[in-house]
C-alpha positions as CSV (number, residue, x, y, z in Angstrom):
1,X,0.0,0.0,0.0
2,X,1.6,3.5,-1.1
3,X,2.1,6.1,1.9
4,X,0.8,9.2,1.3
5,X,2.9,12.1,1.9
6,X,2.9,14.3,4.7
7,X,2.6,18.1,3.9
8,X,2.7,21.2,6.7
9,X,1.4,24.3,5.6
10,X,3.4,27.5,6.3
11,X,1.8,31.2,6.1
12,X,3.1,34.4,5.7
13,X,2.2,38.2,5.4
14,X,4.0,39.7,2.5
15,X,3.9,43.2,0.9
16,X,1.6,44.1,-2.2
17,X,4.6,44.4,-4.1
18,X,6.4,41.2,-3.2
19,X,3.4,39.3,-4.2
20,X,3.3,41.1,-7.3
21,X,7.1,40.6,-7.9
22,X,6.4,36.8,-6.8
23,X,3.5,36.2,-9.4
24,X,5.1,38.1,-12.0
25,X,8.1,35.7,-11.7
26,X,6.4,32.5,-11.7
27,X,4.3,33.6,-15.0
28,X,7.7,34.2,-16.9
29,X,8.7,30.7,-15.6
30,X,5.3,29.3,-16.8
31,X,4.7,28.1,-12.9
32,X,1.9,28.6,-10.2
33,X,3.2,31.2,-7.4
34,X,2.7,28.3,-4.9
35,X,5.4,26.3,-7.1
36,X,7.8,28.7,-7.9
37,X,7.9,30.2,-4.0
38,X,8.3,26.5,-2.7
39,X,11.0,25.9,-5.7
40,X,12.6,29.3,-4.2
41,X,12.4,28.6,-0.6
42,X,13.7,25.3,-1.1
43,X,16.4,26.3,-2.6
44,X,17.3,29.1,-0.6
45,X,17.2,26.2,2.8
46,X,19.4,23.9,1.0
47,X,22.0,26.9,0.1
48,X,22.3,28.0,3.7
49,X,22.6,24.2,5.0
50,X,25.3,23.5,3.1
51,X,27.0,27.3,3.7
52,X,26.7,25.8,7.3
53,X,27.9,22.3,6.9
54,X,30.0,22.2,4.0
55,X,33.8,23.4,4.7
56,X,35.4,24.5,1.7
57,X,38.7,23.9,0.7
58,X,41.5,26.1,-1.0
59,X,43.6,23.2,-3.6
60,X,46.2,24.4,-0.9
61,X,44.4,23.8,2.0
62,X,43.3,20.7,0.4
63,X,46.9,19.4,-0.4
64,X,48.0,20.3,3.3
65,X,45.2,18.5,4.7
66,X,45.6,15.4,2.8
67,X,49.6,15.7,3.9
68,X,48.7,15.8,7.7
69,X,46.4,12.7,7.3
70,X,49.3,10.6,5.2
71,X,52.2,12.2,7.4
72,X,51.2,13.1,10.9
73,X,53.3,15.1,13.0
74,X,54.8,12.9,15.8
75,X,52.4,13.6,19.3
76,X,53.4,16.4,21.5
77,X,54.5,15.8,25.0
78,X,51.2,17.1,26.4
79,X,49.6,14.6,24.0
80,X,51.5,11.5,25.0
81,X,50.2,12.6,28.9
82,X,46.7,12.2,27.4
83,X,47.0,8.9,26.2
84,X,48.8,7.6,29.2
85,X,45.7,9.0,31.3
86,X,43.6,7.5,28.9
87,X,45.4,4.3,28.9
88,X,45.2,4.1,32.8
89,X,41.8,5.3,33.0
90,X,40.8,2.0,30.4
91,X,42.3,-0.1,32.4
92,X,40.7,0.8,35.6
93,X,37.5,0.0,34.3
């Protein structure tokens, strides 16, 4: 049996000449306003998701990153401490 999807509806008070602007964009795209504002919005939340989760790269960058992973820099002092603690904290359990 097919599940039906689930829709929300959302609201909002815009000015007259938004909705104008809005409508006379979705005619020159041949699409109903409700179409082309979803279509907009849509795009508009997945732009700033991945603004927020996507970390971008220089080639640099990129090539010094991919250098640490294959050639790490031997642990610090303070870092060998940390494992140690860790080690004896593990083994206490």
């Amino acid at each position: 049996m097919p599940s039906a999807t689930s829709t929300a509806r959302l609201e909002a008070r815009i000015s007259t000449e938004l909705h104008a602007m809005l409508k006379r964009a979705a005619e020159i795209q041949g699409r109903t306003m409700t179409d082309f504002v979803i279509s907009a919005v849509q795009e508009a939340a997945q732009r700033a998701i991945e603004q927020a989760e996507v970390i971008r790269l220089s080639q640099a960058d990129s090539q010094r990153f991919a250098e640490a992973l294959l050639s790490p820099p031997p642990p610090s002092p303070s870092l060998e401490r940390a494992f140690e603690r860790r080690r004896r904290l593990v083994a206490a359990e």
